[in-house]
C-alpha positions as protocol buffer text, in pm:
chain_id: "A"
residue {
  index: 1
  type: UNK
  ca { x: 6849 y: 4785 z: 9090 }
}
residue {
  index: 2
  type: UNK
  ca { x: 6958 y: 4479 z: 8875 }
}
residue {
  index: 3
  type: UNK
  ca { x: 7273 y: 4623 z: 8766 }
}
residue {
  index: 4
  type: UNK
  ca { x: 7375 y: 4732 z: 9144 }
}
residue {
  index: 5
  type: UNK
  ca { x: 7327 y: 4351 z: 9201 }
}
residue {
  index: 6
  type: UNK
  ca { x: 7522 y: 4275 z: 8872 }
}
residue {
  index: 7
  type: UNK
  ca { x: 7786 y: 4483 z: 8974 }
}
residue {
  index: 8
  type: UNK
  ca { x: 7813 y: 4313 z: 9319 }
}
residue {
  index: 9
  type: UNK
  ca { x: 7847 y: 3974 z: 9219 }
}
residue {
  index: 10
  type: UNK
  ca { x: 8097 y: 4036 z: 8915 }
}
residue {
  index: 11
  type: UNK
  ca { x: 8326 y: 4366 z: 9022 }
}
residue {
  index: 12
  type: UNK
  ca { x: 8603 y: 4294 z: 8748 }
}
residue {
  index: 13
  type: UNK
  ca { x: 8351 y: 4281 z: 8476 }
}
residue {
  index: 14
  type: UNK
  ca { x: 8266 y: 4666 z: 8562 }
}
residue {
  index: 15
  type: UNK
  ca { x: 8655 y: 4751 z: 8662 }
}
residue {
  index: 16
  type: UNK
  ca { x: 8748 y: 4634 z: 8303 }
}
residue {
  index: 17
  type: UNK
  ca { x: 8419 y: 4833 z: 8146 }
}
residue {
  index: 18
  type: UNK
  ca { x: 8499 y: 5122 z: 8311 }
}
residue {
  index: 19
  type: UNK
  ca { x: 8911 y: 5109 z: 8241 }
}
residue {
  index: 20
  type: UNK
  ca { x: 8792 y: 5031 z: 7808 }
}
residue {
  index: 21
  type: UNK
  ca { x: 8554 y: 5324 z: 7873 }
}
residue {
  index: 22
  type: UNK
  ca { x: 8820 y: 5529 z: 7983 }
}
residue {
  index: 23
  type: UNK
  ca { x: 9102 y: 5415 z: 7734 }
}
residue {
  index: 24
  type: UNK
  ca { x: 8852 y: 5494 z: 7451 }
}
residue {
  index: 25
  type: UNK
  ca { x: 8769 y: 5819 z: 7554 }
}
residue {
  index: 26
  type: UNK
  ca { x: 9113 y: 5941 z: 7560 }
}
residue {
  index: 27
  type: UNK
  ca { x: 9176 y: 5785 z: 7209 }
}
residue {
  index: 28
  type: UNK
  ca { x: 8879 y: 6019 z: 7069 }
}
residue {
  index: 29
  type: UNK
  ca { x: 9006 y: 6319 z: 7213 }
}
residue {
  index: 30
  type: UNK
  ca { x: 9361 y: 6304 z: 7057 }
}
residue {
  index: 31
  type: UNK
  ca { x: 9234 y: 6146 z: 6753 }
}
residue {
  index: 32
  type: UNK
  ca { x: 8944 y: 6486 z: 6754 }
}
residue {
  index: 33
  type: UNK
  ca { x: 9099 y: 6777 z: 6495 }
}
residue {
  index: 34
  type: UNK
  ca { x: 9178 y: 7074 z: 6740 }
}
residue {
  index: 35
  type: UNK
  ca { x: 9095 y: 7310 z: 6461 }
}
residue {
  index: 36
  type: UNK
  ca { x: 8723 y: 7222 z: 6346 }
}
residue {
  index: 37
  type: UNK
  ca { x: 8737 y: 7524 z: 6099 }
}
residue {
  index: 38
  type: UNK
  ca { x: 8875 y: 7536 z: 5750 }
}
residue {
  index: 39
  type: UNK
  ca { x: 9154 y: 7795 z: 5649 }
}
residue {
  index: 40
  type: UNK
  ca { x: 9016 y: 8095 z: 5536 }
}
residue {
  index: 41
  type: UNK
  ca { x: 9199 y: 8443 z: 5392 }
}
residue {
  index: 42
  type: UNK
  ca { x: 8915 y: 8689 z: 5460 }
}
residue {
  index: 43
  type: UNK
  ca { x: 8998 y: 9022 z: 5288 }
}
residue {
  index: 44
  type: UNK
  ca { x: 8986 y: 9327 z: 5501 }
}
residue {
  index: 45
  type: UNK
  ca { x: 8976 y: 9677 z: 5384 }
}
residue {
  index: 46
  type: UNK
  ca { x: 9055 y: 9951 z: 5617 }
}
residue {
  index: 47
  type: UNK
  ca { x: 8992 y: 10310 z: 5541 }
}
residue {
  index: 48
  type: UNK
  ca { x: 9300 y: 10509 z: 5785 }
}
residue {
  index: 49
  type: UNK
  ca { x: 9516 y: 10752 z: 5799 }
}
residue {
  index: 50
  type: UNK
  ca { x: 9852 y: 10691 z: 5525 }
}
residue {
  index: 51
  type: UNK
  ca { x: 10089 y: 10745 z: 5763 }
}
residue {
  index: 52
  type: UNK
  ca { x: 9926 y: 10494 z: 6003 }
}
residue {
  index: 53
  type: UNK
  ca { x: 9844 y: 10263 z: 5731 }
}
residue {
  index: 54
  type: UNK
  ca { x: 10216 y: 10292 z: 5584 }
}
residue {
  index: 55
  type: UNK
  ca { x: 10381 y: 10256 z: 5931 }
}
residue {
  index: 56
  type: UNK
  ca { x: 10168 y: 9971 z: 5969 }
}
residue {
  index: 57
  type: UNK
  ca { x: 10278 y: 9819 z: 5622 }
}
residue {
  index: 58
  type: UNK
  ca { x: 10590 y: 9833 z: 5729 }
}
residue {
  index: 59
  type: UNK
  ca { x: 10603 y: 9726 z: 6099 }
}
residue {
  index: 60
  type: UNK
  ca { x: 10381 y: 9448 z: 6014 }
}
residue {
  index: 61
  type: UNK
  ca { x: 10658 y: 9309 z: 5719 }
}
residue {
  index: 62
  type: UNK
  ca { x: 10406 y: 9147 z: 5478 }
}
residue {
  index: 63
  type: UNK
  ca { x: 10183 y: 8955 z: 5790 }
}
residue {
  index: 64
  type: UNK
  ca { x: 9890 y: 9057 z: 5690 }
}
residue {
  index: 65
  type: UNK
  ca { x: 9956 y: 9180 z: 5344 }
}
residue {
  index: 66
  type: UNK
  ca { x: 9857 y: 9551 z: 5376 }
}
residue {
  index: 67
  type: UNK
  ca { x: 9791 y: 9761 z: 5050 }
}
residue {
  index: 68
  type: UNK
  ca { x: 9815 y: 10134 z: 5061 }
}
residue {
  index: 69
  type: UNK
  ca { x: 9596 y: 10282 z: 4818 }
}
residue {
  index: 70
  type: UNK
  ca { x: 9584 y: 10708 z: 4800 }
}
residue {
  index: 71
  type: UNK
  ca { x: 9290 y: 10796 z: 4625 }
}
residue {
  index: 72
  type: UNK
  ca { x: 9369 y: 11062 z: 4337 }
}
residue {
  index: 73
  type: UNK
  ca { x: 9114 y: 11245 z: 4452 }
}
residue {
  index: 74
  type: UNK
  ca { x: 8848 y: 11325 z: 4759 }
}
residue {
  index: 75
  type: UNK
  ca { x: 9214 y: 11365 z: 4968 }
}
residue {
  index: 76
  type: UNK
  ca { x: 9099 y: 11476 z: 5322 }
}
residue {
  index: 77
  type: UNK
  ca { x: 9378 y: 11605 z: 5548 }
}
residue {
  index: 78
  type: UNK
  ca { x: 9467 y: 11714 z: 5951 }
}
residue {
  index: 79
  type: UNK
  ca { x: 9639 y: 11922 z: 6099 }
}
residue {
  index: 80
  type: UNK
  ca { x: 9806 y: 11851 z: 6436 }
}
residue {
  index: 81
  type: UNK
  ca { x: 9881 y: 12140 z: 6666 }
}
residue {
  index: 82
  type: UNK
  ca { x: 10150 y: 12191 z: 6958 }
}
residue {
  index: 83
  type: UNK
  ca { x: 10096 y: 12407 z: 7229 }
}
residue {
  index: 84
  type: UNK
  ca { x: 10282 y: 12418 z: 7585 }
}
residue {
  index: 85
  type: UNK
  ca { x: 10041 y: 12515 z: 7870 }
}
residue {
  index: 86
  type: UNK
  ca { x: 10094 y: 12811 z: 8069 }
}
residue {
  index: 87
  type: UNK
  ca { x: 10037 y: 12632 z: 8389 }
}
residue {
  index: 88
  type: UNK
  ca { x: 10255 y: 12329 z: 8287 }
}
residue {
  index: 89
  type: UNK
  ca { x: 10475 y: 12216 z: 8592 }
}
residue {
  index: 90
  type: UNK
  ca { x: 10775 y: 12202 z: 8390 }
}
residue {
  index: 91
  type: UNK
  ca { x: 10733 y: 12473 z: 8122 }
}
residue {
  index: 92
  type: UNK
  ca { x: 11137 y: 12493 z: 8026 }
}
residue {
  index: 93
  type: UNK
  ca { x: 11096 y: 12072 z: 7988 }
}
residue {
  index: 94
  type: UNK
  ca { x: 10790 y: 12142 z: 7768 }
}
residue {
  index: 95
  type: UNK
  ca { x: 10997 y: 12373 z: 7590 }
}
residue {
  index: 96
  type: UNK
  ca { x: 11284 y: 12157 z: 7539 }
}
residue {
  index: 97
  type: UNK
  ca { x: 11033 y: 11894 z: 7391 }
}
residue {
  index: 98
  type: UNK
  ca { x: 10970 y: 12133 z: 7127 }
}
residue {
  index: 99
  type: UNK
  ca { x: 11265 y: 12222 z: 7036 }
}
residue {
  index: 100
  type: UNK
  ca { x: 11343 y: 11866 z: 6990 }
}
residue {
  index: 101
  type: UNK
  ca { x: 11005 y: 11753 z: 6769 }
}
residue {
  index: 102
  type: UNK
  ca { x: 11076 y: 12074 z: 6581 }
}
residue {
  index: 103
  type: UNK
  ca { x: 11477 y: 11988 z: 6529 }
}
residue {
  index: 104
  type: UNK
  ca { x: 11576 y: 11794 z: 6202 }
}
residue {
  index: 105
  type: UNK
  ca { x: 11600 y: 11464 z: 6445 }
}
residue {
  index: 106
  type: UNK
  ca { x: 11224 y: 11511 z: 6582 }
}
residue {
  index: 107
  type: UNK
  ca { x: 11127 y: 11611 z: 6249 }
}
residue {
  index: 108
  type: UNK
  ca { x: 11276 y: 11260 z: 6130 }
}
residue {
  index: 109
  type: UNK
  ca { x: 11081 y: 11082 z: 6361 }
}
residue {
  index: 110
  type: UNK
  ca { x: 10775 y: 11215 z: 6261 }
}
residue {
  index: 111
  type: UNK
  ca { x: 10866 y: 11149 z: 5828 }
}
residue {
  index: 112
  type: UNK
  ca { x: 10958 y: 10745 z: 5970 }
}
residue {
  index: 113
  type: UNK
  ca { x: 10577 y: 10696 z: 6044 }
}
residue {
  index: 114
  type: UNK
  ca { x: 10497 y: 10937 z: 5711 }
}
residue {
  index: 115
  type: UNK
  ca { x: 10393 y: 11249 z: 5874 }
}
residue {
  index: 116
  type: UNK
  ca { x: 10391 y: 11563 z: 5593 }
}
residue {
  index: 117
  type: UNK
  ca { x: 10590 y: 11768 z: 5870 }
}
residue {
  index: 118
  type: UNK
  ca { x: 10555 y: 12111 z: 5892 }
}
residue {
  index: 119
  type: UNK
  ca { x: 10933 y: 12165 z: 5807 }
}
residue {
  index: 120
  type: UNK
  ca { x: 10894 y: 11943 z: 5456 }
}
residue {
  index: 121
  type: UNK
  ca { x: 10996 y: 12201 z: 5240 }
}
residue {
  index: 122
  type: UNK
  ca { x: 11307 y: 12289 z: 5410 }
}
residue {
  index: 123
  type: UNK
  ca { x: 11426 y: 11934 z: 5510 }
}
residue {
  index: 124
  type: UNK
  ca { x: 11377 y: 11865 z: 5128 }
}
residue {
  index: 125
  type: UNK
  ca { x: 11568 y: 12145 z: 5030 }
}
residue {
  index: 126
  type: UNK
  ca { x: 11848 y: 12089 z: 5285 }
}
residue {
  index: 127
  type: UNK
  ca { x: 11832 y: 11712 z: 5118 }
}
residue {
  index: 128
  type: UNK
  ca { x: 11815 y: 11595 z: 5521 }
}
residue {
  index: 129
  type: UNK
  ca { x: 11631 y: 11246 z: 5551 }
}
residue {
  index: 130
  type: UNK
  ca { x: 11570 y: 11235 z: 5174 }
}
residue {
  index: 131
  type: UNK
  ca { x: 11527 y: 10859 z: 5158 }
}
residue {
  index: 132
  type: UNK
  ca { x: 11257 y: 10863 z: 5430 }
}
residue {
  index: 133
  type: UNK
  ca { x: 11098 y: 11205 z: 5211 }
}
residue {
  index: 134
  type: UNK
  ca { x: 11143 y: 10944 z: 4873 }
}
residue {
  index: 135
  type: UNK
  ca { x: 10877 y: 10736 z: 5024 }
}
residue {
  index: 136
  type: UNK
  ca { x: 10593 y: 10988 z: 5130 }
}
residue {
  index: 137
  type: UNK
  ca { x: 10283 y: 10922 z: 4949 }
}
residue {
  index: 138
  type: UNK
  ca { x: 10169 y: 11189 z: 4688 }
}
residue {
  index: 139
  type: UNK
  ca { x: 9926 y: 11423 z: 4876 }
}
residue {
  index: 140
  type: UNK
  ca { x: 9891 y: 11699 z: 4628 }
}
residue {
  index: 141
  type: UNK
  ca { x: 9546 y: 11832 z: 4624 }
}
residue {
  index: 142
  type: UNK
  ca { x: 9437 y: 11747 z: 4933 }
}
residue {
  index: 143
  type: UNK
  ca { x: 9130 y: 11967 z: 5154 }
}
residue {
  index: 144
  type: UNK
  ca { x: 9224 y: 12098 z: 5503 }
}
residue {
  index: 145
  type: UNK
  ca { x: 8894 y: 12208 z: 5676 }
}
residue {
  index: 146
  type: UNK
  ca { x: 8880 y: 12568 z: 5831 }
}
residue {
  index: 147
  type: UNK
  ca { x: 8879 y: 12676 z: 6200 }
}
residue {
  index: 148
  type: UNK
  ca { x: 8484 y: 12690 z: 6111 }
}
residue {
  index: 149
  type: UNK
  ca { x: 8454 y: 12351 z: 5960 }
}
residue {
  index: 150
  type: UNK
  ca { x: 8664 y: 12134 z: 6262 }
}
residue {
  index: 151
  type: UNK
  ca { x: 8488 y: 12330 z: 6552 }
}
residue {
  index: 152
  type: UNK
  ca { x: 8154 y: 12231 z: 6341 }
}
residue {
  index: 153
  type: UNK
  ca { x: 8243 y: 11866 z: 6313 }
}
residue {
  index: 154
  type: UNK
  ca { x: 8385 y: 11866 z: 6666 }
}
residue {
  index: 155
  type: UNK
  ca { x: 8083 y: 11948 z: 6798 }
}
residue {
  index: 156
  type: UNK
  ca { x: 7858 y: 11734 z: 6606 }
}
residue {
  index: 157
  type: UNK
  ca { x: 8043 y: 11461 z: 6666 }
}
residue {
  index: 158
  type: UNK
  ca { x: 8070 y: 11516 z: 7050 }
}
residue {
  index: 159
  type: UNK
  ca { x: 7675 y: 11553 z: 7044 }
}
residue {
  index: 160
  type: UNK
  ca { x: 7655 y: 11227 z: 6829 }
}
residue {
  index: 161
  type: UNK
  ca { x: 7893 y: 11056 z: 7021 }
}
residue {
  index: 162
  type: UNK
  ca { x: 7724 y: 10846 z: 7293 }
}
residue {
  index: 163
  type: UNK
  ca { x: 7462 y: 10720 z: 7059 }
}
residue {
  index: 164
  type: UNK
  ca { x: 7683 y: 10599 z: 6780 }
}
residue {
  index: 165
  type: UNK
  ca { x: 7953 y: 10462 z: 6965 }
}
residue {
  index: 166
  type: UNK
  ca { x: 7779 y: 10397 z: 7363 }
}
residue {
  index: 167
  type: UNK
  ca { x: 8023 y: 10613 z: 7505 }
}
residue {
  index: 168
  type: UNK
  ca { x: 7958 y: 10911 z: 7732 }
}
residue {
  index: 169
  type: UNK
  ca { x: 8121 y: 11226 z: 7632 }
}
residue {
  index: 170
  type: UNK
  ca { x: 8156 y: 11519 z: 7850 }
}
């Protein structure tokens, strides 16, 4: 109860403390670092895909440095497949899509994010798009699974699936 009293019979006293108060605290905050943590260059090491690690590589243009290592051996590869629904809306559009992935412009598209395509040896031999064939990584010796082997992984993986990763899978 004193310092009510204090306060009462010398107000200018406790304007002043309050106004230094003030004026100090906003010294300490701009004079506080805003980044408390040192610089550090963690190293990361992805295992992916080359042609998304080599798109990346390049999108990315050196921030972070990405290194694309193919291993000389152990090479795993994937096959994608196309197929155009029977009950698709627009079967003729579906078509025409097609047409177009499988056309030396689609087939472009797919060697710019370093995609083996499916037309290699032709495009090679035709010499189209042989500066985006130049830089295809080396994939000689690699192991496609069989029908056999994918349908087996698919389905341990779907059974494994909400457990490892907390997802539900249906």
């Amino acid at each position: 109860m004193w310092i009510v009293r204090l306060a009462l019979r010398r107000p200018y006293t406790f304007i002043v403390m309050g106004l230094v108060i003030i004026m100090l605290g906003v010294a300490a905050i701009r004079r506080t670092p805003t980044d408390i943590f040192p610089n550090i260059d963690i190293p990361v090491v992805s295992v992916v895909w080359t042609y998304n690690g080599l798109a990346d590589k390049d999108s990315l243009k050196g921030n972070p440095s990405i290194e694309v290592v193919v291993p000389t051996s152990g090479r795993f590869g994937g096959m994608y497949v196309q197929a155009i629904s029977k009950y698709a809306p627009h079967p003729n559009a579906a078509k025409l899509w097609m047409e177009y992935l499988y056309s030396d412009e689609g087939q472009a598209g797919w060697l710019k994010g370093y995609c083996h395509t499916t037309r290699l040896d032709d495009l090679k031999a035709r010499k189209v798009s042989s500066d985006l064939i130049a830089k295809l990584p080396d994939i000689t010796g690699a192991v496609y699974p069989t029908s056999a082997q994918a349908a087996k992984a698919k389905d341990l993986i779907t059974k494994q699936w909400d457990t490892v990763v907390g997802a539900n899978v249906k």
